[in-house]
C-alpha positions as CSV (number, residue, x, y, z in Angstrom):
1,X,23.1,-9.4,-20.0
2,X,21.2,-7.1,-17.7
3,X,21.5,-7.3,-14.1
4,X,18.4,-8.3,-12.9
5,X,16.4,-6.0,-10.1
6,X,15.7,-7.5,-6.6
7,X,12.4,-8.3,-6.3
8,X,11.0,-6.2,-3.4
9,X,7.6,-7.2,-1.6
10,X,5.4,-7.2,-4.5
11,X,2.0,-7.5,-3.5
12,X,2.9,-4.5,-1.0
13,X,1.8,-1.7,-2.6
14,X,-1.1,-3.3,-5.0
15,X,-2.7,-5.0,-2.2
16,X,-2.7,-1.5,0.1
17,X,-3.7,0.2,-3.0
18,X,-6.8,-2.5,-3.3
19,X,-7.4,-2.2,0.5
20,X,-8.0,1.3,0.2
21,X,-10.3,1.5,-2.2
22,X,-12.8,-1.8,-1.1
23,X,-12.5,0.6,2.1
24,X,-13.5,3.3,-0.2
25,X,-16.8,1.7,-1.6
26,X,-17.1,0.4,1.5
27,X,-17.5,3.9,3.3
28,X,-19.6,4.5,0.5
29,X,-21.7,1.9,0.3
30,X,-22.6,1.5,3.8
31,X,-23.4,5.3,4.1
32,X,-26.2,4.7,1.2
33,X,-27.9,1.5,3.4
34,X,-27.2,3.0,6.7
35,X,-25.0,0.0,8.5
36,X,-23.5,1.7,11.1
37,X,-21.2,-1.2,11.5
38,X,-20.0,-1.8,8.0
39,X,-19.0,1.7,8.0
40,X,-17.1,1.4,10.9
41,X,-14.8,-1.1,9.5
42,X,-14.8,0.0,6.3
43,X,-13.4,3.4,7.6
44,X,-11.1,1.1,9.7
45,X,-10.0,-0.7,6.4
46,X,-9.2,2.9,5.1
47,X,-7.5,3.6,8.3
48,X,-4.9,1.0,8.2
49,X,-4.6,0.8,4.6
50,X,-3.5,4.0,4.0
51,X,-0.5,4.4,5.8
52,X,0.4,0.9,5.1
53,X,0.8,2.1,1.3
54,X,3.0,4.4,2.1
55,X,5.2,2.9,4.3
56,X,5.7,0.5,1.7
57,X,6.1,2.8,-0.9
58,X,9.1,4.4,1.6
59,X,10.6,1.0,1.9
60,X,11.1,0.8,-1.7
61,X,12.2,4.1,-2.2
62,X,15.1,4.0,0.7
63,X,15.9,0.2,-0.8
64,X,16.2,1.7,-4.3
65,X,18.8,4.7,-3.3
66,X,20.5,1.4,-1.3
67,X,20.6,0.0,-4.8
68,X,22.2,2.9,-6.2
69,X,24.7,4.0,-3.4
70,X,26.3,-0.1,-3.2
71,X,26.4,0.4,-7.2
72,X,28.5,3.3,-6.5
73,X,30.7,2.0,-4.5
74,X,32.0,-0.4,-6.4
């Protein structure tokens, strides 16, 4: 049998990745009707989102080389 993978936070990186882009059309979309306060937290949706994918994306790297050192070692 295989071993099975650990399951790592999985809605992580999707839902930053979704995040990003509502914030996206968001920017977008306000720009076009002029809401000066839709774009501000759309921008701030982009803001956050952002770096929240790739800290994620870090966390799964550095748990993934974890994986492979402790597989290593024994």
């Amino acid at each position: 049998m295989e071993a099975k993978k650990k399951l790592r936070c999985p809605l992580g990186v999707p839902g930053s990745i979704i995040a990003a882009i509502l914030g996206l059309i968001g920017v977008v979309a306000n720009i076009v009707t002029f809401s000066w306060l839709g774009l501000i937290t759309s921008f701030a949706l982009v803001l956050i989102a952002l770096p929240f994918m790739r800290v994620t994306m870090m966390v799964h790297s550095a748990n993934d080389r974890l994986d492979e050192l402790e597989s290593k070692v024994k």
